[in-house]
N, C-alpha and C positions, 0 to 999 in steps of 0.2 A: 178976623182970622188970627190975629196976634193971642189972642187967649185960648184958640185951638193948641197952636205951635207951641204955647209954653205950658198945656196942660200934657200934652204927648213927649213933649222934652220933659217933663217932672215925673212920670209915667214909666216912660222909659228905664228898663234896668240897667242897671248900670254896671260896664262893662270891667271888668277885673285887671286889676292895676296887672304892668307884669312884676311876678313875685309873689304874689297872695296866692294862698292856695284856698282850692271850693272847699264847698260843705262835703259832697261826694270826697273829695280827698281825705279831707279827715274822718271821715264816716269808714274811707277805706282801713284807713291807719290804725283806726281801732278796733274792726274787725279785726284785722291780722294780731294785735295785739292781743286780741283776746282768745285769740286760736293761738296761741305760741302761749297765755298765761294758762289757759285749760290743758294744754297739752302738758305744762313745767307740774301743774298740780296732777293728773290723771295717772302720771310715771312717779312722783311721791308717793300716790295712793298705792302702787300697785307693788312701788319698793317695797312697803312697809307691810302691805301684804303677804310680798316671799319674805322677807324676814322674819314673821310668826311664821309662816309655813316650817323653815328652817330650824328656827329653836323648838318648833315642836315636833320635828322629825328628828333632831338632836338628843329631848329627852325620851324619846319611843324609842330611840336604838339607844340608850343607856339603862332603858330599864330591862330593855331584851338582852342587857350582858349580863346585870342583874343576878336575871332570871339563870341563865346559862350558868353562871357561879352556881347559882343555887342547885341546880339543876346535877351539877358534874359531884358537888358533895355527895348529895343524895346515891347517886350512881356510887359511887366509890362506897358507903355505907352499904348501901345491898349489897354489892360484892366482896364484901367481908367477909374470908372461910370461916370467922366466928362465930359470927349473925349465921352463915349456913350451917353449922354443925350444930349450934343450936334450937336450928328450925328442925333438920336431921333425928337430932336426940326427942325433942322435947312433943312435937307437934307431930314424928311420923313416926316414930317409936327404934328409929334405926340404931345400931349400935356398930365398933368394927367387928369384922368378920374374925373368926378364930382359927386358929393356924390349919385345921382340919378342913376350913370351907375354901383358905384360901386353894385354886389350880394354876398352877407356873404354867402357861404355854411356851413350847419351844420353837 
């Protein structure tokens, strides 16, 4: 029986000093850690995502001022009484009126 006894004593797991921490323990520690490192990368990722978002919303509304520059010239150009009296004369054959056609209302 003595070689039973010291085959089930060698056998035997052996029981955790106090202070040591298990496998389960560290198994835990690095899960969390790797949920807290996924999470630090996931919100970099997504910074950097609004950040294109943003310079590219930044150059869309500077090229729509742009535009608006451009835009208000133009306008100002058509409504030139020159540009119209020349359309006036040249294109519709108008001319001013002579003292006979003008009628003064009272």
């Amino acid at each position: 029986m003595q070689a039973v006894d010291v085959l089930k004593h060698a056998v035997r797991p052996q029981e955790h000093a106090p202070g040591r921490i298990g496998y389960s323990t560290w198994i835990f520690i690095a899960s969390v850690l790797m949920a807290m490192l996924l999470l630090y990368v996931w919100s970099h990722i997504h910074m950097t995502e609004l950040e294109y978002q943003i310079a590219h919303e930044l150059n869309s509304a500077e090229q729509i001022k742009e535009e608006q520059t451009k835009l208000k010239v133009e306008l100002a150009t058509l409504r030139s009484p020159r540009r119209i009296e020349t359309i006036a004369r040249e294109k519709l054959q108008m001319t001013y009126p002579e003292r006979a056609q003008v009628i003064v209302l009272k």
